[in-house]
N, C-alpha and C positions, 0 to 999 in steps of 0.2 A: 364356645364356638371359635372363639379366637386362637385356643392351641390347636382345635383341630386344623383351623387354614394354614397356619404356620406345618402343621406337620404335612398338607397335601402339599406345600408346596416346598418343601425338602425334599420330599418324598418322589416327585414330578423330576426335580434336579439330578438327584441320585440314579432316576432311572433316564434321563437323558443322556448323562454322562457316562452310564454302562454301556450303553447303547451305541455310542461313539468311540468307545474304548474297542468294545466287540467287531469294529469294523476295522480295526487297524490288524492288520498282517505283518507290515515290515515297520518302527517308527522313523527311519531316516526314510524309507522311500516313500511311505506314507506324507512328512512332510516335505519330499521336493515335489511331489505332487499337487497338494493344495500351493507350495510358495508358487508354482509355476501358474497356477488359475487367479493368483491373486495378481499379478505381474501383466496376467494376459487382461487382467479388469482396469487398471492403471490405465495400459497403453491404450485400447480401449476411451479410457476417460477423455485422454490428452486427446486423441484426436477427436472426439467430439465435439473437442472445445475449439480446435484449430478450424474444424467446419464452421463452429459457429460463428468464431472472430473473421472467419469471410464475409457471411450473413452481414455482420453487423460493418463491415467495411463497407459491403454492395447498399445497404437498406436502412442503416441509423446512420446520426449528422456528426461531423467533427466534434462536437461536444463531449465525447465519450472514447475520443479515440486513443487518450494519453491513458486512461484508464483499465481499457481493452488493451492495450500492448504491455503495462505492467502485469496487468493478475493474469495476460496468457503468458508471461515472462514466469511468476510465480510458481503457475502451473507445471510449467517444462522443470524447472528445478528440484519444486520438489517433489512430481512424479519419479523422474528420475534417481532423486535423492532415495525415494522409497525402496524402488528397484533395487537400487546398488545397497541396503543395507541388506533388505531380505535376501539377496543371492549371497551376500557375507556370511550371514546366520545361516543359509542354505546348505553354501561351501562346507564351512566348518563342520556342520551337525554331520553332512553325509561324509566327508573326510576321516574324522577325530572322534564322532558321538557324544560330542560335550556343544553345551550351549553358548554361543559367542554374545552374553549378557549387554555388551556396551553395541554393539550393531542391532542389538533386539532395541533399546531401548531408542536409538536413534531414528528407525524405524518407525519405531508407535510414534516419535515426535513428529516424523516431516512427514506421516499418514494425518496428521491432527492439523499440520501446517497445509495440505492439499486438500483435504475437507473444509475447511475455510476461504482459499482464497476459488476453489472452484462454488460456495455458494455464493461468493460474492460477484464472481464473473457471470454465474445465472441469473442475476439479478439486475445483473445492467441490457436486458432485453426486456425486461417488467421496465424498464427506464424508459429506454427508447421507440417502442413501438406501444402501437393499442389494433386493436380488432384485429383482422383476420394474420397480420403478424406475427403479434401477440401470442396468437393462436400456436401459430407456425415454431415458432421461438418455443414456447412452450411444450409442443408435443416433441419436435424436434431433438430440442437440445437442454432441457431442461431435465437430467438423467441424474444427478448424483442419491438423491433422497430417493425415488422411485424404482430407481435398477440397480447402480454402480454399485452404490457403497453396502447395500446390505446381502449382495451376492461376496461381495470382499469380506464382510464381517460374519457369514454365514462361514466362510473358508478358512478365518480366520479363529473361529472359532476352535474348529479342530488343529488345526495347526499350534495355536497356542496349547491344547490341551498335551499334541505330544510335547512338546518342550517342559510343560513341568514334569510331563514323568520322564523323561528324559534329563533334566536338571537332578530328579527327586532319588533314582533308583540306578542300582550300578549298571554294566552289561551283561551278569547273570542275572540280576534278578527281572530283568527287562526279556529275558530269555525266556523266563519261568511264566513270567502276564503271558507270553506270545504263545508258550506254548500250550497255556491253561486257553487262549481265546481261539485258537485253530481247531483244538480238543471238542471246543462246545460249542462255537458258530461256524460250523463249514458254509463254504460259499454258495451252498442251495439254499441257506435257508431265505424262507420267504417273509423280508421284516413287515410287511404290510399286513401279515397277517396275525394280528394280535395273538391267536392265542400259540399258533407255532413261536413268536415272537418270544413271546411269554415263558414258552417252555425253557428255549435257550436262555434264556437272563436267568432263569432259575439255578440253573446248572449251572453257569459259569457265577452266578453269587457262591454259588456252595464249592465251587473247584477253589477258588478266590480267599475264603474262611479258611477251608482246611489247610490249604497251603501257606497263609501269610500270619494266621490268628496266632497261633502259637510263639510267633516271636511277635510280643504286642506291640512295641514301638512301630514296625514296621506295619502290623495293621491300621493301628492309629493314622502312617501316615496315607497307608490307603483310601479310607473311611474319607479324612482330610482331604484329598484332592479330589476324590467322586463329589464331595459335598462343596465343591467351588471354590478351594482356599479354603473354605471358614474350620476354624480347629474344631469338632465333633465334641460337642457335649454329650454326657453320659448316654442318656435315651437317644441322641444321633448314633453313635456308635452303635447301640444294639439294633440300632432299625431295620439295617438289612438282615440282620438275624434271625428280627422277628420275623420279619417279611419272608424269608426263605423258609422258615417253619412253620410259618403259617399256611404258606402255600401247600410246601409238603404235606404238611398233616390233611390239609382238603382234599388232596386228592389219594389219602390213604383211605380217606373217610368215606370217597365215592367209589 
C-alpha cells in the first residue's frame, strides 16, 4: 500500500507540473508576468502594514512603539530588497535568457527575511489589544498566512519552474518545448474540463517522448525537472510512458 501512495503521489506531481509547463507560451514573458504579480503582492503587503502601524499609533500604548517602528523599518527593507532582486533576475532573463543565480538567490533570502519580520509585526496587535480590536486587528491586518504569501508562492511556483528550464535547456531546445506545447494546448482548451484536459496532456506526453527520448541524457533531464528536482528512478522514468500507453491502448480498446 505504501508504494502505491508514493507512486499516486509522483504521479499527482508529474502531472501538475505538465500542466504548468503546457501553460507557458513565451518563458521570459511568461516570467515577467508572474515577477510582476509577485511585486504587486509585496507592495500590497507593506502597505498593509503601514495602515496597520497607524492603528496601532491611534489605538495601542507607547509600550510597543519602539517595536512597531523597527519591524515596519524591516518591512520597507526588505520588501523592497525583494523587489529589486526579482526585477534583477527579471531584467536579465528577458534581456540575455540566462538566469542571474546570485539576485535569485538574494531574493529567496530577503523573501524569508520579510516572512518573518511581517509575522512578527502581526503579532504585536495579539499584544496590544483584546475584543472587538482584536477583532479589528485581525480581520484587518492580519494578511500574511491567510492571503499574501501564498498567492506569492502560488506565483512563485511557476516562475521558479521556468528558470530551471531556462537554467536546464539552451534556446533551441526551449524552442522545440514551446513549440511541441502551442502544437498540443491551443488556447481554447478548456483545463477545467478533465477529460478535454486529459486528452491534451496525452499528447503533449507523447510529442515530448518522441522528440527528446532518443537523446536519453536529455530525456533524463526532462523526466528530472517534471518530477521536482528529484533525479528519476528507473520505474520514475518509465511512468510517463506507461501512463501514455496505457491511456492510449484504452482508448484503442473503446
Amino acid at each position: 500500500m505504501e508504494t502505491n501512495k508514493k507512486h499516486q503521489v509522483s504521479s499527482e506531481l508529474l502531472e501538475s507540473r505538465i500542466k504548468m509547463l503546457m501553460s507557458i507560451r513565451n518563458f521570459e514573458e511568461g516570467f515577467v508576468r508572474h515577477s510582476d504579480y509577485i511585486q504587486g503582492y509585496v507592495k500590497e503587503l507593506i502597505r498593509n502594514y503601514e495602515r496597520a502601524s497607524d492603528y496601532l499609533v491611534q489605538n495601542a500604548g507607547n509600550e510597543l512603539e519602539a517595536e512597531r517602528e523597527t519591524l515596519l523599518n524591516e518591512i520597507h527593507v526588505y520588501g523592497n530588497q525583494v523587489i529589486q532582486h526579482l526585477s534583477l533576475v527579471t531584467e536579465n532573463l528577458f534581456e540575455t535568457g540566462k538566469v542571474n543565480t546570485e539576485s535569485w538567490k538574494e531574493f529567496e533570502t530577503h523573501k524569508s527575511y520579510l516572512y518573518e519580520s511581517a509575522m512578527k509585526f502581526e503579532r504585536l496587535g495579539k499584544k496590544a489589544f483584546t475584543d472587538d480590536r482584536l477583532r479589528h486587528w485581525e480581520t484587518d491586518y492580519v494578511v500574511l498566512e491567510n492571503s499574501i504569501r501564498p498567492q506569492i508562492e502560488n506565483e512563485l511556483n511557476t516562475a521558479h519552474f521556468i528558470l530551471d528550464f531556462t537554467g536546464k535547456y539552451t534556446k533551441d531546445e526551449r524552442a522545440k518545448f514551446l513549440g511541441i506545447l502551442k502544437e498540443t494546448s491551443p488556447h481554447e482548451v478548456n483545463w477545467e474540463d478533465p477529460k478535454e484536459y486529459e486528452a491534451h496532456l496525452m499528447k503533449a506526453i507523447k510529442e515530448f517522448q518522441e522528440e527528446f527520448e532518443p537523446r536519453t541524457n536529455l530525456w533524463d533531464s526532462v523526466m528530472e525537472l517534471l518530477a521536482g528536482g528529484v533525479h528519476p528512478s528507473p520505474s520514475e522514468r518509465i511512468m510517463l510512458e506507461k501512463w501514455n500507453d496505457g491511456e492510449q491502448k484504452e482508448r484503442e480498446d473503446m
